[in-house]
DRENMIMAR-976773 format. One record per residue (C-alpha): residue in three letters; x, y, z; chain; residue number from 1. Coordinates in Angstrom, 2 decimals, decimal comma, m for minus. Example, Ala and Ser with C-alpha at 12.3 -4.5 7.8 and 13.67 -1.06 7.14 Angstrom:
BEGIN
PT   rest        c1        c2        c3   kette    nr
PT    ALA     12,30     m4,50      7,80       A     1
PT    SER     13,67     m1,06      7,14       A     2
This chain:
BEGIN
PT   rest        c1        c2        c3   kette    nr
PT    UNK    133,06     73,74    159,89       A     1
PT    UNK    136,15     71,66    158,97       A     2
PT    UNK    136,60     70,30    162,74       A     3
PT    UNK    132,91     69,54    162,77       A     4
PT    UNK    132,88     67,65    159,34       A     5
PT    UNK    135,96     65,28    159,90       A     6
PT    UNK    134,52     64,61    163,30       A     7
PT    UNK    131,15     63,48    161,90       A     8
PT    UNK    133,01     61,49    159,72       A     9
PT    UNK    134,96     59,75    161,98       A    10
PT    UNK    132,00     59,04    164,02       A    11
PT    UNK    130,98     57,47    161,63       A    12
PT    UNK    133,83     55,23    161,31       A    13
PT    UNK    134,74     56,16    157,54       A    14
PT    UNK    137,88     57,06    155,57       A    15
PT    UNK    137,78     60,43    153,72       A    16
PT    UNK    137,76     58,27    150,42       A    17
PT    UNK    134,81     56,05    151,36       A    18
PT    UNK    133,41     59,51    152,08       A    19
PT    UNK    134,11     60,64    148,93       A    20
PT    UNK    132,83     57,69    147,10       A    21
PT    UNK    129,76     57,81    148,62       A    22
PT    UNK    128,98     61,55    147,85       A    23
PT    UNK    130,36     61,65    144,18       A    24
PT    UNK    133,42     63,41    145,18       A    25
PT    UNK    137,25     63,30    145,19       A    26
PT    UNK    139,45     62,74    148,34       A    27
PT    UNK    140,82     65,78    147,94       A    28
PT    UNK    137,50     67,59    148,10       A    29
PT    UNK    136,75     66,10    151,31       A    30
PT    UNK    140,02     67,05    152,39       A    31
PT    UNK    140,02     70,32    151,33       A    32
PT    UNK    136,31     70,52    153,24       A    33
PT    UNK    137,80     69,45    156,43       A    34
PT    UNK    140,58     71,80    156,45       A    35
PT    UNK    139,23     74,47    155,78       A    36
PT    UNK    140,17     74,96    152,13       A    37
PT    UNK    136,99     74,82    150,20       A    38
PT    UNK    133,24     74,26    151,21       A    39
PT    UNK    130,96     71,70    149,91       A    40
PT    UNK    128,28     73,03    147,52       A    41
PT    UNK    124,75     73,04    148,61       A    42
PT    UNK    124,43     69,08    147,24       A    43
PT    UNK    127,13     68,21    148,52       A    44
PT    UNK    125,88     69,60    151,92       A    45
PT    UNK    122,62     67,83    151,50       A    46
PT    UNK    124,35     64,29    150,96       A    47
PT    UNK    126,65     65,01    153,60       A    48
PT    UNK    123,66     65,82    156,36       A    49
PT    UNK    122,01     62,74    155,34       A    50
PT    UNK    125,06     60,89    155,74       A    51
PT    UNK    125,79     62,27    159,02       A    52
PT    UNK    122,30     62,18    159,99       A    53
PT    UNK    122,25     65,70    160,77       A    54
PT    UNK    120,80     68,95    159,45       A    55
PT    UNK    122,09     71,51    157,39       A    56
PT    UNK    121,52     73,63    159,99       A    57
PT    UNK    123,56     72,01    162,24       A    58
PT    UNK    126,48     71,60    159,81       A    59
PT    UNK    127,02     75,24    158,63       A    60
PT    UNK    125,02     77,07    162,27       A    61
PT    UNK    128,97     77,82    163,67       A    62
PT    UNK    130,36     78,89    160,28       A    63
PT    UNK    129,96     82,90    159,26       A    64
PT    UNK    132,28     82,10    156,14       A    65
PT    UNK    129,88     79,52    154,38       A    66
PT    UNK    126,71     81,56    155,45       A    67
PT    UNK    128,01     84,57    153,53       A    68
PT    UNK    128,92     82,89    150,97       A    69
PT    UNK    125,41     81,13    150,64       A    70
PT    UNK    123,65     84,22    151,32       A    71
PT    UNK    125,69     85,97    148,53       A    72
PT    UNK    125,34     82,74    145,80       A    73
PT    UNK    121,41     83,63    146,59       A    74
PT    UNK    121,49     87,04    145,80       A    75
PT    UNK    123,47     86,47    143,11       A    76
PT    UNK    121,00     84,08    141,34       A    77
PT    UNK    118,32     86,39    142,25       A    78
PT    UNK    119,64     89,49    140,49       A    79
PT    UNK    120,10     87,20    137,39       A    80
PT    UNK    116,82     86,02    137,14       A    81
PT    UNK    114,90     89,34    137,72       A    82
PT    UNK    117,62     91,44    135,23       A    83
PT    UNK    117,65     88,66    132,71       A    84
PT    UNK    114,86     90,32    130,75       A    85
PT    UNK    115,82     93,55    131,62       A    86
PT    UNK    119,14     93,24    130,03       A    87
PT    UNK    119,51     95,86    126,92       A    88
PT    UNK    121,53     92,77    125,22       A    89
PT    UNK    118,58     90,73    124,89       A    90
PT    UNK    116,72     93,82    123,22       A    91
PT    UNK    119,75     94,44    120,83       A    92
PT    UNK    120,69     91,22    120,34       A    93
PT    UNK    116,74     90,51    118,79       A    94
PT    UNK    116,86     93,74    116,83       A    95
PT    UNK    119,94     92,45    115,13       A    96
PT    UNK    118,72     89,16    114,63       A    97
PT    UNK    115,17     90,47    112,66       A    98
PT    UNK    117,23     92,47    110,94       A    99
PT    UNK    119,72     89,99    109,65       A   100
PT    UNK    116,64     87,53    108,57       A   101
PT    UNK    114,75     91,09    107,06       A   102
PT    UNK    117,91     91,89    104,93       A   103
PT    UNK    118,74     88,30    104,28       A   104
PT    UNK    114,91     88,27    102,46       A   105
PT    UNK    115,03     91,59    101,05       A   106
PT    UNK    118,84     91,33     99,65       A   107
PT    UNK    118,12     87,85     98,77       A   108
PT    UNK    121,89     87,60    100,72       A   109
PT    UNK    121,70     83,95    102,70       A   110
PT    UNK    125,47     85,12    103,97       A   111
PT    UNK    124,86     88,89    105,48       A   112
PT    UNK    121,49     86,83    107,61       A   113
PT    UNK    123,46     84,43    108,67       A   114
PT    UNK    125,78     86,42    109,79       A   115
PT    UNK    124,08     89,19    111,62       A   116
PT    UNK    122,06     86,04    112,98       A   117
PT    UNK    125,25     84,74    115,06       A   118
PT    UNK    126,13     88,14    115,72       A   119
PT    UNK    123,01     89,02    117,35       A   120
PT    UNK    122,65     85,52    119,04       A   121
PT    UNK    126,21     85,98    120,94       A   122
PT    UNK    125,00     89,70    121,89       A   123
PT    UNK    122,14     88,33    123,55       A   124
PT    UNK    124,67     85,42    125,11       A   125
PT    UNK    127,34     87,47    126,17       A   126
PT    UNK    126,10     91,04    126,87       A   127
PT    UNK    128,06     91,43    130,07       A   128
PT    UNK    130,84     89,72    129,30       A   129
PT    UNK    131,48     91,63    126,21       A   130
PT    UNK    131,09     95,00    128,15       A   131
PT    UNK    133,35     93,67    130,57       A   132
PT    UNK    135,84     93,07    127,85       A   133
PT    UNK    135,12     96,85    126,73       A   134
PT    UNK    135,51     97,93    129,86       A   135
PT    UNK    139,26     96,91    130,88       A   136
PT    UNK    140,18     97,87    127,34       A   137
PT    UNK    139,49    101,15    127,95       A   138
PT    UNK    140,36    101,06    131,65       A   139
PT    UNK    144,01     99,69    129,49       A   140
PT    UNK    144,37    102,37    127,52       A   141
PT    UNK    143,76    105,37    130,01       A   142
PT    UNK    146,26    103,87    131,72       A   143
PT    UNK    149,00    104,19    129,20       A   144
């Protein structure tokens, strides 16, 4: 895809900054693109077949690399979206903020609400990442 891109470009009679102007984008992304090195983001791609007069298609058809890596950044957003609410974090993270506002009333205790409030709001935030965390810490310590 690099070959392709720096020969559309120079078609076009532009420098890799004027390029990069006209996209948004550093130098060094475009080199980077045209290399080899990196591969613009979907946007980027969009600007760039406009620019080039092309399609999408056309820029990324030769290129198994970038169509993987599209086809996983698809999945990937899919599997978000249709676990979001099925992630036990959410559930927990709501349990724990009712009851922080149902002790905070009951023990008249502004602190111990507010508290179990952020607690339960960076559950719901960070659910994976925190078992992640929990995960190589024990993954750490069976291995010593």
């Amino acid at each position: 895809m690099g070959n392709k891109l720096q020969r559309l470009r120079e078609a076009k009679n532009m420098s890799r900054e004027e390029l990069a102007q006209q996209i948004n984008v550093s130098r060094q992304a475009v080199y980077k693109w045209e290399n080899n090195k990196g591969y613009p983001d979907i946007q980027n791609l969009l600007r760039l077949s406009e620019i080039y007069e092309t399609t999408i298609d056309e820029l990324i058809k030769n290129d198994p690399t970038l169509q993987r890596k599209i086809d996983n950044n698809q999945d990937e957003s899919k599997e978000l979206d249709d676990e979001e609410m099925l992630n036990p974090g959410f559930y927990i993270g709501i349990v724990i903020i009712f009851l922080g506002i149902f002790l905070g009333i009951a023990l008249g205790n502004l602190i111990v609400s507010t508290f179990l409030n952020i607690i339960g709001t960076l559950i719901i935030c960070f659910y994976k990442d925190i078992l992640k965390f929990l995960k190589n810490i024990k993954k750490d310590f069976n291995e010593q």
